[in-house]
N, CA, C and O atoms as a GROMACS GRO file, in nm:
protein
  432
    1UNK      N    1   0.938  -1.102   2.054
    1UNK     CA    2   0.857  -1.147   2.164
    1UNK      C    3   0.788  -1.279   2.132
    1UNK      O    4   0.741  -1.340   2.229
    2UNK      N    5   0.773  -1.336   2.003
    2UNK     CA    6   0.725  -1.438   1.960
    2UNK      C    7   0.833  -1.562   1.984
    2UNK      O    8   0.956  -1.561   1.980
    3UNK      N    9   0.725  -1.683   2.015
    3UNK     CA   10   0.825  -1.763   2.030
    3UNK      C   11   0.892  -1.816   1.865
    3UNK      O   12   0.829  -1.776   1.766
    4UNK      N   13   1.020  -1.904   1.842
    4UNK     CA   14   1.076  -1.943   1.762
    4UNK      C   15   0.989  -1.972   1.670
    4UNK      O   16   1.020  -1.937   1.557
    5UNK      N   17   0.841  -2.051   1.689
    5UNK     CA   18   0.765  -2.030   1.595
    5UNK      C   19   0.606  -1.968   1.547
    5UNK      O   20   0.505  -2.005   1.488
    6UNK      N   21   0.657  -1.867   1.607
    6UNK     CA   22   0.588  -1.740   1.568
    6UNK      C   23   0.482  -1.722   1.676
    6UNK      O   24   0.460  -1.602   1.690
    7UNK      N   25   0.408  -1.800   1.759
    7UNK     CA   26   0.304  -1.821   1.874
    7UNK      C   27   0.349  -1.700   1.986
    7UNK      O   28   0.451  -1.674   2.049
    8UNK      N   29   0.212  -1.642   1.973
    8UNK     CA   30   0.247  -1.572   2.093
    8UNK      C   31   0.108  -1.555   2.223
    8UNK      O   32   0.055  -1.465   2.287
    9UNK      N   33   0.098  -1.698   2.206
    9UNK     CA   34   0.002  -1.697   2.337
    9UNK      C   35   0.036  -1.658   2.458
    9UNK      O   36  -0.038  -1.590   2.529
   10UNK      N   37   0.129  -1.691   2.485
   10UNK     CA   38   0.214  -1.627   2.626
   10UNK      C   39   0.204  -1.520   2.675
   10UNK      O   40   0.213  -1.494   2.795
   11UNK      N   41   0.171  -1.408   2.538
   11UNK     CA   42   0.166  -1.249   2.564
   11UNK      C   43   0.020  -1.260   2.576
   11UNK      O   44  -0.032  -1.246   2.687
   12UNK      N   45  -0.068  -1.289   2.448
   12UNK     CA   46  -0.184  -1.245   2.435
   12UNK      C   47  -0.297  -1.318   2.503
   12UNK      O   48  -0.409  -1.274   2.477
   13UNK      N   49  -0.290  -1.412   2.581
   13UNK     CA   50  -0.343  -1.478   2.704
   13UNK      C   51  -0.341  -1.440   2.831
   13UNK      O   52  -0.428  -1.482   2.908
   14UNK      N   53  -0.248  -1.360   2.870
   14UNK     CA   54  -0.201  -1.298   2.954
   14UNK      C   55  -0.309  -1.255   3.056
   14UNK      O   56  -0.397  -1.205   2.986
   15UNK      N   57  -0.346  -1.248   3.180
   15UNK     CA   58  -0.440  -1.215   3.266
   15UNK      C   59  -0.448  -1.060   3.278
   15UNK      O   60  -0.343  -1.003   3.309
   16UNK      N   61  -0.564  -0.983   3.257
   16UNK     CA   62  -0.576  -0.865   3.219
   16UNK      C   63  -0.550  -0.808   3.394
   16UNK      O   64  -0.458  -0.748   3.449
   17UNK      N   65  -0.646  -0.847   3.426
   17UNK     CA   66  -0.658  -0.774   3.606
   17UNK      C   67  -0.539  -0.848   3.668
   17UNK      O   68  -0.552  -0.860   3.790
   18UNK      N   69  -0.417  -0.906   3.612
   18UNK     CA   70  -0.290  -0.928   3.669
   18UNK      C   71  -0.215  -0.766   3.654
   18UNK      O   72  -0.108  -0.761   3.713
   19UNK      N   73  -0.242  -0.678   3.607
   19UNK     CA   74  -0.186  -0.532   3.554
   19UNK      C   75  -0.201  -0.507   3.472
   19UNK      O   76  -0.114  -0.444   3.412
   20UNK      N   77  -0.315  -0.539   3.413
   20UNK     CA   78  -0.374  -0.416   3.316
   20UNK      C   79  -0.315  -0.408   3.183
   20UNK      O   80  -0.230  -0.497   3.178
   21UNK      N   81  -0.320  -0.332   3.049
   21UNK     CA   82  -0.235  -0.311   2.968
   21UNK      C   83  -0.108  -0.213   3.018
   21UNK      O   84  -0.067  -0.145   2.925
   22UNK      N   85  -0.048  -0.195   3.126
   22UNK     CA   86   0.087  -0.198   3.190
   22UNK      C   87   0.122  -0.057   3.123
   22UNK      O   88   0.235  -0.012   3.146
   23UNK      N   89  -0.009   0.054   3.003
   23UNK     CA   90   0.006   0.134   2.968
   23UNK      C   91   0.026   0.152   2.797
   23UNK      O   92   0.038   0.264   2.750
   24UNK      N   93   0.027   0.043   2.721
   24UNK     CA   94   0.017   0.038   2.650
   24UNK      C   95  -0.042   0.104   2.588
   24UNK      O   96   0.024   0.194   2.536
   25UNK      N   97  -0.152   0.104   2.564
   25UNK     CA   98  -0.296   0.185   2.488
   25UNK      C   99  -0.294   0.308   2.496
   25UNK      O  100  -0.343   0.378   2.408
   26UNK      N  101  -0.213   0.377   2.646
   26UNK     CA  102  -0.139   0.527   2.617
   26UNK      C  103  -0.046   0.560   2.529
   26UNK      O  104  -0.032   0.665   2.465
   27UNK      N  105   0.044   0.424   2.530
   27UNK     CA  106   0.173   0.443   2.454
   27UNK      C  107   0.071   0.477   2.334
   27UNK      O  108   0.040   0.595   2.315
   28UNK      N  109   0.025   0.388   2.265
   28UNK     CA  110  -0.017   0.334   2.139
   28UNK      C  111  -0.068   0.422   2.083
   28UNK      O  112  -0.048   0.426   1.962
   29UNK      N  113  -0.150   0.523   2.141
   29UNK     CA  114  -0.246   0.640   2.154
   29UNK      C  115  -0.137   0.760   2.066
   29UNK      O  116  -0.182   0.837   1.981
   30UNK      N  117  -0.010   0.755   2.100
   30UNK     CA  118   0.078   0.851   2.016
   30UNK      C  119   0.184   0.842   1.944
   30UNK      O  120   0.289   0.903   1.922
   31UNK      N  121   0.108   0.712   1.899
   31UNK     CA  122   0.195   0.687   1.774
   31UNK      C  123   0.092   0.660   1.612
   31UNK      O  124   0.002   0.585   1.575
   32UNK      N  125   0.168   0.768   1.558
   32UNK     CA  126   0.080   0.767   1.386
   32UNK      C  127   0.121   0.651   1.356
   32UNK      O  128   0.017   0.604   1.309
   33UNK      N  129   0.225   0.544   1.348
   33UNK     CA  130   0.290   0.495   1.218
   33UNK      C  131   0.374   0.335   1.303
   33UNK      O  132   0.479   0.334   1.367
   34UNK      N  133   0.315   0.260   1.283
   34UNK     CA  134   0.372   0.135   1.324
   34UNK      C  135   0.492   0.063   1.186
   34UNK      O  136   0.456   0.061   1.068
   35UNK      N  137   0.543   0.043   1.202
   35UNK     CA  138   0.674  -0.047   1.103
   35UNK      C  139   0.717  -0.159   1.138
   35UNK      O  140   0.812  -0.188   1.210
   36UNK      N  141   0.621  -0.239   1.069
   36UNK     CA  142   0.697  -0.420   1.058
   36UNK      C  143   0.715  -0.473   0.973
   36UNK      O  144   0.639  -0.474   0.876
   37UNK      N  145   0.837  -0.545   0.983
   37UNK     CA  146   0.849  -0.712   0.901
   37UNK      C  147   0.754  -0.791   0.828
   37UNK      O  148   0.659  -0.810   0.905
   38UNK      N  149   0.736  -0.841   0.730
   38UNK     CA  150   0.661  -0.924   0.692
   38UNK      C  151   0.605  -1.059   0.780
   38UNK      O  152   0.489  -1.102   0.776
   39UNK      N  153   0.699  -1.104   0.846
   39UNK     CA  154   0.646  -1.182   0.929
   39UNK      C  155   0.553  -1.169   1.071
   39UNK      O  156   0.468  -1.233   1.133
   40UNK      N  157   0.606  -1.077   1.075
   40UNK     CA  158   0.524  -0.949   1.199
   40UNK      C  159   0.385  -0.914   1.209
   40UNK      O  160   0.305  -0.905   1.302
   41UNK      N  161   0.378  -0.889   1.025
   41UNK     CA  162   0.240  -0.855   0.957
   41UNK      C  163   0.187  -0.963   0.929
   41UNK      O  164   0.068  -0.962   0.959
   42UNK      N  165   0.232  -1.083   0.872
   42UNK     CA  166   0.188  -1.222   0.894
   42UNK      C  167   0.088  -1.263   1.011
   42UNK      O  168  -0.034  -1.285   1.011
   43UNK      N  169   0.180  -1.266   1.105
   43UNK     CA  170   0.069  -1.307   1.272
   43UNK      C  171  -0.010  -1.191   1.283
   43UNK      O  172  -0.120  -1.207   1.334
   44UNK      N  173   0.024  -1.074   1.244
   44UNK     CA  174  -0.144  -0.987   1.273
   44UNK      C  175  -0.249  -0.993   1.158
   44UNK      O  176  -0.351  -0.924   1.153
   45UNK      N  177  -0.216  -1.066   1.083
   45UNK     CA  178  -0.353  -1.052   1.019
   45UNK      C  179  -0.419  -1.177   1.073
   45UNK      O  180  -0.536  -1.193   1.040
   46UNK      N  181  -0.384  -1.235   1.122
   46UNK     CA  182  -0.471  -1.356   1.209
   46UNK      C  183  -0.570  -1.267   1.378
   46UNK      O  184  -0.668  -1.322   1.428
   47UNK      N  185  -0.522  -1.155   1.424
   47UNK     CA  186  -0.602  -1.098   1.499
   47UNK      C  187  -0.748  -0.997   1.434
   47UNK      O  188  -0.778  -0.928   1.338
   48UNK      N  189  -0.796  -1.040   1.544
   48UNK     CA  190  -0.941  -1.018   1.514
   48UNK      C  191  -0.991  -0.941   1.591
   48UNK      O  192  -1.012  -0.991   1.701
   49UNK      N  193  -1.027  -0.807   1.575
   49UNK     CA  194  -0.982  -0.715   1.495
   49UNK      C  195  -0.863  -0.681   1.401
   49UNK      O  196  -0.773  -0.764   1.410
   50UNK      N  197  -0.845  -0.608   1.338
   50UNK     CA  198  -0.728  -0.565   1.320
   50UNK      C  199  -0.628  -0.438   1.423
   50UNK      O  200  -0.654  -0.318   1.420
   51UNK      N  201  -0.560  -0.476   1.475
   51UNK     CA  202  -0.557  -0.380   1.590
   51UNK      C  203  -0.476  -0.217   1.587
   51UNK      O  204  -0.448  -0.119   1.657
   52UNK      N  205  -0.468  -0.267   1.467
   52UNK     CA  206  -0.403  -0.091   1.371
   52UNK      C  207  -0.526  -0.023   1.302
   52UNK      O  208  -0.526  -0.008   1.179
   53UNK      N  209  -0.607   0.008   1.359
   53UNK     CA  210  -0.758   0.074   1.251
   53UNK      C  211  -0.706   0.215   1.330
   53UNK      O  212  -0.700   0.243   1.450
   54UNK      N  213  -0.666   0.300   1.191
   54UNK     CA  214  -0.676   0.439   1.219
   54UNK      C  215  -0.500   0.494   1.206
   54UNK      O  216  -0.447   0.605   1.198
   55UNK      N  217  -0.450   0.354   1.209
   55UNK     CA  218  -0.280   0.384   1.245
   55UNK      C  219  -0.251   0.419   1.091
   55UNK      O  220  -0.335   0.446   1.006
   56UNK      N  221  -0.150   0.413   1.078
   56UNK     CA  222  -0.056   0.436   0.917
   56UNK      C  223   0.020   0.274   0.975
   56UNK      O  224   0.041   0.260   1.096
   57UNK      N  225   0.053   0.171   0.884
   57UNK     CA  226   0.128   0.079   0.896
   57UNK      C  227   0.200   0.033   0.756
   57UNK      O  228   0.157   0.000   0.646
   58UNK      N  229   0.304   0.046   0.803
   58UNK     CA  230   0.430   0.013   0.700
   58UNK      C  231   0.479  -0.079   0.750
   58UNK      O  232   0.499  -0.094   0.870
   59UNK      N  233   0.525  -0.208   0.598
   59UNK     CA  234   0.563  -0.295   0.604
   59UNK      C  235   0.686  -0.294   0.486
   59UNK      O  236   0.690  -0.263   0.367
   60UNK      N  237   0.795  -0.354   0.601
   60UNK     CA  238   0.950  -0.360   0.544
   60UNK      C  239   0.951  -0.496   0.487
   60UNK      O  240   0.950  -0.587   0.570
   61UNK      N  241   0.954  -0.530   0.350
   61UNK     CA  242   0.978  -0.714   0.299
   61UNK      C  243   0.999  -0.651   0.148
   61UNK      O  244   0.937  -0.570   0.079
   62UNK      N  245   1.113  -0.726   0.134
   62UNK     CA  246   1.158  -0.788  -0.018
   62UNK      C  247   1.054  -0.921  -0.086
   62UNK      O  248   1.080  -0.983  -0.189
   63UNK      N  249   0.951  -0.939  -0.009
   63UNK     CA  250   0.872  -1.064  -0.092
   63UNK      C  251   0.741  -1.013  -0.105
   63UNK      O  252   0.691  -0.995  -0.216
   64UNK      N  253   0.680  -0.990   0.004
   64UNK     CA  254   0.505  -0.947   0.014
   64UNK      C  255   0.484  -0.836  -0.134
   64UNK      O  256   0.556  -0.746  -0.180
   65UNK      N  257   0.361  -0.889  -0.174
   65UNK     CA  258   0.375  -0.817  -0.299
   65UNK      C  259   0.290  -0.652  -0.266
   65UNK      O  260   0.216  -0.625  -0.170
   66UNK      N  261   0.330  -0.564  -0.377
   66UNK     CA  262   0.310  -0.431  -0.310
   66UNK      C  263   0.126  -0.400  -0.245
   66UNK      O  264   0.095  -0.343  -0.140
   67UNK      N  265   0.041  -0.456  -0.344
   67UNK     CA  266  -0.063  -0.439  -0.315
   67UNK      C  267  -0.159  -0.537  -0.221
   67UNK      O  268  -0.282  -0.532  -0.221
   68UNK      N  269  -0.083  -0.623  -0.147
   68UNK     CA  270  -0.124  -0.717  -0.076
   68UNK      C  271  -0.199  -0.717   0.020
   68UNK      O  272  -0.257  -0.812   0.074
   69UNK      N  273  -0.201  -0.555   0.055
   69UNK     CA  274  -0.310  -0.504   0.162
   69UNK      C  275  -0.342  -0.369   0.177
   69UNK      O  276  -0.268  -0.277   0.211
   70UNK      N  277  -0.480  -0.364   0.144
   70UNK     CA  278  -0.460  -0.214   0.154
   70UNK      C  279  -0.465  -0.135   0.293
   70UNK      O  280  -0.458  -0.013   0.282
   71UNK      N  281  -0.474  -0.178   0.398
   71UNK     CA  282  -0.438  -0.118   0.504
   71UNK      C  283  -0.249  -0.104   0.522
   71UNK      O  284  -0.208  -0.070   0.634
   72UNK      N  285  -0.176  -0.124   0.442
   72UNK     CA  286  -0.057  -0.143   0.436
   72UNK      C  287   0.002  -0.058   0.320
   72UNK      O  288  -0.064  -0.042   0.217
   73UNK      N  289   0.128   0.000   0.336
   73UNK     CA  290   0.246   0.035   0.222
   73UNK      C  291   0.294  -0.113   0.244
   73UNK      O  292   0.257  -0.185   0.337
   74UNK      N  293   0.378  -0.144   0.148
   74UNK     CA  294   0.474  -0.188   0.208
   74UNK      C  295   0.614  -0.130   0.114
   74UNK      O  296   0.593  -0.078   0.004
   75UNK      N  297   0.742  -0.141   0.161
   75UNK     CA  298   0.871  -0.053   0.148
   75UNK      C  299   0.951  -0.196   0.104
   75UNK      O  300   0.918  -0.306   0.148
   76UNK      N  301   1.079  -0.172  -0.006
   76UNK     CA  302   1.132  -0.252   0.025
   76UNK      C  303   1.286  -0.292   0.076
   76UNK      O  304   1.360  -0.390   0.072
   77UNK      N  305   1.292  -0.154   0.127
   77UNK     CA  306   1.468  -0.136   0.188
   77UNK      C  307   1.414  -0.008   0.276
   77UNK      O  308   1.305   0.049   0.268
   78UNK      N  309   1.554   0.028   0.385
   78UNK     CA  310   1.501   0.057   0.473
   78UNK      C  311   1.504   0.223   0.418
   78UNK      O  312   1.430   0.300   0.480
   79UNK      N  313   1.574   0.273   0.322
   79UNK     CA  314   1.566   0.427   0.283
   79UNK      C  315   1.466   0.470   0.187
   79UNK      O  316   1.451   0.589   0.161
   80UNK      N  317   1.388   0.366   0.126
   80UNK     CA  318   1.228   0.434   0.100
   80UNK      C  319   1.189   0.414   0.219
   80UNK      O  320   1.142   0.513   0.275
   81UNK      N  321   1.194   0.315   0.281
   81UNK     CA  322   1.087   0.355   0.379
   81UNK      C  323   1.084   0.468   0.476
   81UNK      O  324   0.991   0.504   0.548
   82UNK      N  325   1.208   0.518   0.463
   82UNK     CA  326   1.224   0.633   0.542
   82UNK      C  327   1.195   0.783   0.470
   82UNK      O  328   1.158   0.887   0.524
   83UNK      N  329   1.221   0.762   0.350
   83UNK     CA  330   1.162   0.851   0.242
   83UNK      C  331   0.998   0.886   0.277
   83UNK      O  332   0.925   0.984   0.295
   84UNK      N  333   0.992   0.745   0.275
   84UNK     CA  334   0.795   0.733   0.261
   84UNK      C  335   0.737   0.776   0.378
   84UNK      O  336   0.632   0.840   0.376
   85UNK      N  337   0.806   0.741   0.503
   85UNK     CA  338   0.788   0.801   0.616
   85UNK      C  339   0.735   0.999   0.629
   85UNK      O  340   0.632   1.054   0.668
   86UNK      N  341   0.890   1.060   0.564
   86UNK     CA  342   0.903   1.179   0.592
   86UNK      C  343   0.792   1.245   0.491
   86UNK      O  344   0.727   1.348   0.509
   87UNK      N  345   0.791   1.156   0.381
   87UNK     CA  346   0.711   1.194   0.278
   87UNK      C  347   0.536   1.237   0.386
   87UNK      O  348   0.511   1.354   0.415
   88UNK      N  349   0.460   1.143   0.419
   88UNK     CA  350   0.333   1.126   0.453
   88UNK      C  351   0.354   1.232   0.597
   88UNK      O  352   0.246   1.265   0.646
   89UNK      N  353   0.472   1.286   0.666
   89UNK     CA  354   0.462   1.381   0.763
   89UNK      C  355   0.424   1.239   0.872
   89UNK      O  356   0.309   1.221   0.913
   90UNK      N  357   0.527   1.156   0.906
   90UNK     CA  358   0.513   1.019   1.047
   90UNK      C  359   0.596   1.169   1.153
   90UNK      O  360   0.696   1.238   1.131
   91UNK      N  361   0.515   1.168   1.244
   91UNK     CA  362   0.599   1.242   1.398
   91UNK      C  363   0.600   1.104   1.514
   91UNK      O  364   0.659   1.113   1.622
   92UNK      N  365   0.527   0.978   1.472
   92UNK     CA  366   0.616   0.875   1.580
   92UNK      C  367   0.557   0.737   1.529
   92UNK      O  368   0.448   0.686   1.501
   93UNK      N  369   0.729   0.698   1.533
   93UNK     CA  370   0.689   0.538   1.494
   93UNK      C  371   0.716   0.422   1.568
   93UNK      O  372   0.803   0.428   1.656
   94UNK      N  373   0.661   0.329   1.550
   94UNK     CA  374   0.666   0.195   1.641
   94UNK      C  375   0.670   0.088   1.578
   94UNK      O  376   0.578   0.033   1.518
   95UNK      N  377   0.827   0.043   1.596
   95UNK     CA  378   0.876  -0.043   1.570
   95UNK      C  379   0.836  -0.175   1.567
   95UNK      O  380   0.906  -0.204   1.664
   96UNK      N  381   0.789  -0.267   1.543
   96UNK     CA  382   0.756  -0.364   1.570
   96UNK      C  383   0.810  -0.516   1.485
   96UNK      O  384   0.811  -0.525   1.363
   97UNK      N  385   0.850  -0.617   1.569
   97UNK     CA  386   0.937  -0.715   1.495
   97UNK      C  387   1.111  -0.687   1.520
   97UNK      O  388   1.177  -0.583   1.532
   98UNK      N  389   1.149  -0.844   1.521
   98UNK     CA  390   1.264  -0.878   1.573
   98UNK      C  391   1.357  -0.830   1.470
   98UNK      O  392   1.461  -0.764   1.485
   99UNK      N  393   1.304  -0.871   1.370
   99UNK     CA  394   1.446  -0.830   1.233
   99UNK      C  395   1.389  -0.663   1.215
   99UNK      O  396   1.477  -0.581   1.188
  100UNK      N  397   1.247  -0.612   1.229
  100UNK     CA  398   1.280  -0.470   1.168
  100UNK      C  399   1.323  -0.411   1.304
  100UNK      O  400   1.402  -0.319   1.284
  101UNK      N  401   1.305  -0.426   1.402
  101UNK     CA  402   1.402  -0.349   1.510
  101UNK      C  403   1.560  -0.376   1.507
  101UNK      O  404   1.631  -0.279   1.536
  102UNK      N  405   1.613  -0.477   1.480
  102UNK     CA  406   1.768  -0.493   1.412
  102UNK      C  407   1.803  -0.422   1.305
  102UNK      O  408   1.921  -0.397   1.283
  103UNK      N  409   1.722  -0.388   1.238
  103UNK     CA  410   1.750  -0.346   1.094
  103UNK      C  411   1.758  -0.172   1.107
  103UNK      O  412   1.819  -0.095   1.033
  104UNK      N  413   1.678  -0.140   1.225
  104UNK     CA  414   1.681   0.054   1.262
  104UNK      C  415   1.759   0.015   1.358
  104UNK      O  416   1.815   0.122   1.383
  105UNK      N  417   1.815  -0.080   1.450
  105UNK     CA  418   1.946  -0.008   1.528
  105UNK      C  419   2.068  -0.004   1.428
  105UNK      O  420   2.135   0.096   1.405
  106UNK      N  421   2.088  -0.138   1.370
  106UNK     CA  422   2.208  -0.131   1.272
  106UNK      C  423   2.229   0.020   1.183
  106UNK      O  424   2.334   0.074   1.148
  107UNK      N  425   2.075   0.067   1.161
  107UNK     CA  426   2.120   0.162   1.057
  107UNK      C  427   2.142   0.330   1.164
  107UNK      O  428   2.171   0.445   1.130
  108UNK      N  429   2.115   0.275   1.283
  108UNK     CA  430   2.199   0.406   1.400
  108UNK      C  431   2.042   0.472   1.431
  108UNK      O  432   2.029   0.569   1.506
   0.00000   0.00000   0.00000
């Protein structure tokens, strides 16, 4: 949803009383366990708040170093992270990011 370089004013500017969060915050409401990309996790640590307080958030990267946040795991292939998943008892996750949503359809 980000543009090519990484900006996503488009979304988060967005006129609220144009429709509302469109339901979001219900969605959001039932999900334990968000899963992103390093770059994903990149642009949210620039929001203010942090908008995962209370979530479980896992981060998929071969670079970010392990202890880089402690509101964060991070995994570094996609079968720990699925390990680590089943491990902590996740009943719903949310995908988030262009390459980690490619990376769970490829793997079915």
């Amino acid at each position: 949803m980000a543009r090519l370089d990484g900006d996503l004013d488009w979304l988060v500017s967005r006129d609220e009383a144009a429709g509302g969060d469109l339901g979001y915050q219900e969605f959001t409401d039932g999900v334990d366990t968000v899963v992103m990309g390093r770059g994903t996790y990149e642009t949210r640590l620039g929001f203010d708040p942090w908008p995962y307080e209370g979530m479980r958030v896992a981060v998929l990267s071969t670079t970010l170093e392990q202890d880089a946040d402690p509101r964060v795991t991070v995994y570094r292939d996609l079968g720990s992270l699925v390990r680590g998943l089943a491990a902590h008892g996740t009943k719903s996750v949310y995908a988030d990011g262009g390459q980690v949503i490619r990376t769970f359809m490829r793997a079915g």
